[in-house]
Structure formats: structure tokens, C-alpha cells
N, C-alpha and C positions, 0 to 999 in steps of 0.2 A: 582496461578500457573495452576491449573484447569482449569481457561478460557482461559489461552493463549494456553494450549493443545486444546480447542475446537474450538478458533478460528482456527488454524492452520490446522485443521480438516477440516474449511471452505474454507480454501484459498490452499489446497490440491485437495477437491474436485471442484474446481474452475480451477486450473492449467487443471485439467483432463477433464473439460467438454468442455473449450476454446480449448485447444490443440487436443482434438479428432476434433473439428466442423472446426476449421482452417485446420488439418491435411485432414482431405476429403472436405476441398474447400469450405465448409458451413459459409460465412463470416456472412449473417444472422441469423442464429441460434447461431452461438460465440456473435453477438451483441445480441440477445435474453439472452441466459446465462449470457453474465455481466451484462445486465438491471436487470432482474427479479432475479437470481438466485445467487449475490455474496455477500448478508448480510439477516441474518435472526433478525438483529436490526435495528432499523432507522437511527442512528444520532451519536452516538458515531465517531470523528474521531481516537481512535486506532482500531476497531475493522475495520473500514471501512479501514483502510489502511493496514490493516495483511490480509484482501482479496483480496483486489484489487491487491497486493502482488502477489498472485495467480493468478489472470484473466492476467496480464503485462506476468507472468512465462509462463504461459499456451501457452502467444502468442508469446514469444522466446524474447522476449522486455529486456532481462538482460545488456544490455550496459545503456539503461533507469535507469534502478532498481540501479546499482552501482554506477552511477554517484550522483544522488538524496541519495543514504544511504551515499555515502561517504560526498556532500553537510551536510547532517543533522546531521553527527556525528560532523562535523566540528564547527557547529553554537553551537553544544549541548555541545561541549567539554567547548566552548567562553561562555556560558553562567551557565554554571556549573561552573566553575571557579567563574566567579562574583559571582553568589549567595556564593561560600565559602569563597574568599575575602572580602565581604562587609556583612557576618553575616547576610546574607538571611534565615539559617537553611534549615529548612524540607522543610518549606514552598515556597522557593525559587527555591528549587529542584525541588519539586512538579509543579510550576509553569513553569518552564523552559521545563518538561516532556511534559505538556499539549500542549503549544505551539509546540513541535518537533514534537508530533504528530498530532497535525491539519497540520502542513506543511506536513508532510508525506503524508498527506490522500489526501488536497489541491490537491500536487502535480501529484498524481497519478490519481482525477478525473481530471482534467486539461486532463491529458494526454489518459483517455479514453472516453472524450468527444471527441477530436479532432480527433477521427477514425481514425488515422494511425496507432494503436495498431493493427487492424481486418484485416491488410492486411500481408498475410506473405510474411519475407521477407525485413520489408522496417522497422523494429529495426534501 
């Protein structure tokens, strides 16, 4: 529960540093900030997708964010189901978590390589 407070920390201070640089017209300094400055771990795809979370927020991208949460709930619902129909257990569960979260993360760098996030406006 403690990391997902600190993450949320990160992807806070990410909404704030995208949306001040976008808000005064700095599209390169908003692409500086999500390069350098939107994960203080390497590799983990949940912690890379509860920031990226933030830098999408930061650049007003919420019709992005909802369609993609409401995609992963959907898949998570279908496969959470299996694992408790077919006696998956914990472990099923588990498995099913890891996958929704690499699509999460996937999803969102997908979408802030493609530089339409930096331009405001074009959500």
C-alpha cells in the first residue's frame, strides 16, 4: 500500500511538471520531463504505467486514459473469471494482474512515443 502511495507521488509530480511545460507552450521541456523525469525505477511495467498515468494527465490526454482503463478492466474482468472457473488460484490471479499491467504501461508508452500526447489540444 506504501508504494502505490509513492508511486502516485510520482505520477502527481509528473501531471504537474507536463502540464506547467504544455500550459506555457514548452513542448520540449514536457518531452524532457516524460524522458528523464517520469520513473525513478527502470523496468517494472506497473510502476511505469501509474506515471505515465500522470505525464498522459498532465497533458489533458483523459479521453486516451479512459478508453485504455476501461479496455483493461474489461480483458481483467475475462480473465479473472477464467483463472476462478478453471482453478487457476492465487496464482492465476497473479498472473492475469502482471499481464494488465504490462498492457497498461505498453499502452501508454505506445502512446508517448507517438508525440501526439506534447501537443495541446490534439487528446
Amino acid at each position: 500500500m506504501l508504494v502505490a502511495f509513492l508511486l502516485d507521488g510520482f505520477a502527481i509530480a509528473a501531471q504537474t511538471m507536463i502540464g506547467t511545460a504544455l500550459g506555457a507552450g514548452d513542448v520540449r521541456g514536457a518531452r524532457g520531463w516524460a524522458r528523464h523525469g517520469w520513473s525513478p525505477w527502470p523496468a517494472r511495467a506497473e510502476r511505469r504505467a501509474f506515471v505515465l498515468d500522470g505525464v498522459l494527465m498532465g497533458a489533458s490526454h483523459f479521453a486516451f486514459l479512459r478508453t485504455w482503463t476501461v479496455a483493461a478492466a474489461v480483458v481483467a474482468a475475462v480473465l479473472g473469471q477464467l483463472a476462478a472457473s478453471r482453478g487457476w488460484g492465487i496464482v492465476g490471479l497473479w498472473g492475469r494482474d502482471r499481464r494488465d499491467d504490462g498492457a497498461a504501461a505498453a499502452a501508454r508508452l505506445t502512446r508517448l512515443r507517438g508525440g501526439r500526447w506534447a501537443h495541446p489540444g490534439a487528446a
